[in-house]
TISE-400445 format. One record per residue (C-alpha): residue in one letter; z, x, y. Coordinates in pm, whole numbers, plus 50000, padded with zeros to 5 digits. Layout:
N
aZXY ...
***
This chain:
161
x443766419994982 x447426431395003 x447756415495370 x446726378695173 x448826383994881 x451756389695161 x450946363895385 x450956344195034 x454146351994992 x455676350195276 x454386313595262 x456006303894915 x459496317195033 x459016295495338 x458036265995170 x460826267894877 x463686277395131 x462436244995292 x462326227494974 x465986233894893 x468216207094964 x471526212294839 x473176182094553 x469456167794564 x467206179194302 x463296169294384 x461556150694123 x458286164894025 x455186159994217 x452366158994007 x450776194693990 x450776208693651 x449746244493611 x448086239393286 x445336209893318 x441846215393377 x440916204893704 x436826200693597 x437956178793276 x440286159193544 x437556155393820 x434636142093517 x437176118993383 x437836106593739 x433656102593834 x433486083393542 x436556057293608 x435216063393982 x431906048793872 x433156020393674 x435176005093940 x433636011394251 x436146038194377 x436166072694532 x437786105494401 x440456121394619 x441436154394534 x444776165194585 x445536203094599 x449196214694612 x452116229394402 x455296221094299 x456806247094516 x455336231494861 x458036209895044 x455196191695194 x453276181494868 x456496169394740 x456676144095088 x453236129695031 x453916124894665 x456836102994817 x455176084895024 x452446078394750 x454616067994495 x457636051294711 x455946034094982 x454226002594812 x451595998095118 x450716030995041 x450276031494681 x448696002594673 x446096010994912 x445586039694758 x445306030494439 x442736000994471 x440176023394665 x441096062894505 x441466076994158 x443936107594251 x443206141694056 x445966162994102 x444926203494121 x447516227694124 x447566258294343 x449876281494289 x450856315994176 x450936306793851 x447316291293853 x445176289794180 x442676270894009 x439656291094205 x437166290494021 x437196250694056 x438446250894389 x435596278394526 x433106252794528 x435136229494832 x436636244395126 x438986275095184 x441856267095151 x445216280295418 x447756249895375 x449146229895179 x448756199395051 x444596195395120 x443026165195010 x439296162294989 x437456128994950 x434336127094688 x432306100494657 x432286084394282 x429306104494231 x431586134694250 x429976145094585 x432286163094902 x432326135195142 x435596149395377 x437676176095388 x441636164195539 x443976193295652 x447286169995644 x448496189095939 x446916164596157 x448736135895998 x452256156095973 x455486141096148 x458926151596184 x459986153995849 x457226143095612 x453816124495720 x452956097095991 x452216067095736 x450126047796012 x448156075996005 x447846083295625 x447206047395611 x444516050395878 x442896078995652 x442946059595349 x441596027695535 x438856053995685 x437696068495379 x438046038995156 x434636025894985 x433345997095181 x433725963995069 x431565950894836 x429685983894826 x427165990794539 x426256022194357 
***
């Protein structure tokens, strides 16, 4: 237990000394300590439902450098968003020392890196699990191949539930 909670460690000083950019304060990225992930994820099933989307969970923290990229790229690149958007209600779930959420989290995969994303169908059911790693890039993310992933796990067209 005491070689996690240092490896846990030792991976939030990595990830906020790689956060830090001098003059250039990061905006916020989504991930708020205090929601309920379950009352987020059955408010999401049911605007899911309604309009024919799929859930994606997103689980990071405000200290992760990384988290704070994709939120970029999901909120500044308008391809992105929008692709997101029509085919994804987004449920934010914070992991962090503050609140690991694992109760809520214990019933998806184990989780060793940050951001993780895992698609549910609107039913609320685990259709994919994405480690982001494979869709990392120099500084940020590839966005052919986020796009690729959204494309990929997107609800078909015309689709019926």
């Amino acid at each position: 237990m005491r070689t996690r909670s240092l490896a846990i460690l030792v991976l939030l000083a990595v990830c906020l000394v790689g956060a830090a950019k001098p003059g250039k304060p990061m905006k916020p990225a989504g991930y708020d300590p205090k929601r309920d992930p379950a009352a987020d994820l059955q408010a999401a099933i049911v605007e899911a439902q309604s309009s024919n989307k799929r859930v994606l969970l997103e689980v990071g923290g405000e200290w992760c450098i990384w988290c704070h990229y994709l939120n970029d790229l999901f909120t500044g690149d308008q391809e992105i968003s929008t692709r997101l958007h029509e085919s994804f209600v987004v449920v934010k779930v914070n992991w962090s020392p503050e609140n690991k959420n694992e109760k809520f989290l214990s019933r998806y995969a184990k989780l060793n890196t940050f951001p993780h994303m895992f698609v549910l169908e609107k039913d609320g059911k685990l259709l994919h699990v994405e480690n982001l790693s494979t869709i990392e890039a120099k500084n940020g993310y590839d966005r052919q191949k986020l796009l690729a992933f959204l494309d990929k796990w997107s609800p078909k067209v015309g689709a019926k539930g």
